[in-house]
ROPA-755541 format. One record per residue (C-alpha): residue in three letters; y negated, x, z negated. Coordinates in steps of 0.5 Angstrom, whole numbers, padded with zeros to 4 digits, always signed. Each point is the difference from the previous one (the first is absolute). Layout:
N
ALAYXZ...
This chain:
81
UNK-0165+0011-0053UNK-0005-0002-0005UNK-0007+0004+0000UNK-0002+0007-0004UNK-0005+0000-0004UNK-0004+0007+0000UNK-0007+0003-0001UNK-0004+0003+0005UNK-0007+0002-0003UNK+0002-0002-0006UNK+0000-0007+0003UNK+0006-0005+0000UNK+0003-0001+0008UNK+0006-0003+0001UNK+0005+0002+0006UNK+0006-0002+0003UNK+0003+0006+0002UNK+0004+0005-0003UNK-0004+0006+0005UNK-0007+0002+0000UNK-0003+0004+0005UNK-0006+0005-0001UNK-0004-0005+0004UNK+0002-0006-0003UNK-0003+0003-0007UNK-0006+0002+0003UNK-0001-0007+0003UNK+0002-0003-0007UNK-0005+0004-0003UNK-0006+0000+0004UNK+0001-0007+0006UNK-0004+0001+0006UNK+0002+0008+0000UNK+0004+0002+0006UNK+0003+0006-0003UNK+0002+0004+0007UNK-0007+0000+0002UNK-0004+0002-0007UNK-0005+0004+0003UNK-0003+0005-0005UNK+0004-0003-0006UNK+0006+0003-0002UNK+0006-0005-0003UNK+0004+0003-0007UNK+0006-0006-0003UNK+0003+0002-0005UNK+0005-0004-0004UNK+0004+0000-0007UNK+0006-0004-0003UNK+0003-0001+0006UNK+0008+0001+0003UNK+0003+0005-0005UNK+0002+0005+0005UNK-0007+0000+0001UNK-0004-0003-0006UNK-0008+0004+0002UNK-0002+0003+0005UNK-0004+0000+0007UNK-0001-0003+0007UNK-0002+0003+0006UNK-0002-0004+0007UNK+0007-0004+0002UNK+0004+0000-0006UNK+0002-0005-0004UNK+0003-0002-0007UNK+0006-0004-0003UNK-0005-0004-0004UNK+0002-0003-0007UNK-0002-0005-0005UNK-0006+0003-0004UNK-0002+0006+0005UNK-0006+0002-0001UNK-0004+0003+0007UNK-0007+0003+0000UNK-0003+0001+0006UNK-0007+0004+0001UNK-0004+0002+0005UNK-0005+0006+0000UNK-0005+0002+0007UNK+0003+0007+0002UNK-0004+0006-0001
């Protein structure tokens, strides 16, 4: 299998899998981040163009998405309040 070109961020990565997890996101977009251990932080990821069954929407801790060609992923952080 080839890899997919997505955009994390509004930048470009390249994957070689066809699933992402929430994690894998929120490493992709901020490396050095564990995301099971954010302190004060709360995580949001949040994806358009994906699978046609499920072409936008969210991810919580532990799911994942059938990545596509093109996805676009945002990934925000913001200190809990």
């Amino acid at each position: 299998m080839g890899r997919i070109s997505i955009i994390v961020n509004g930048r470009h990565a390249e994957v070689a899998v066809r699933e992402l997890t929430f994690e894998n996101l929120v490493s992709l977009a901020f490396p050095g981040i564990n995301p099971l251990s954010t302190g004060s932080r709360s995580l949001t990821v949040t994806y358009r163009r994906g699978p046609a069954d499920r072409p936008e929407g969210s991810l919580v801790a532990r799911e994942n998405v059938r990545v596509l060609q093109g996805e676009v992923f945002n990934v925000t952080a913001t200190d809990k309040s």
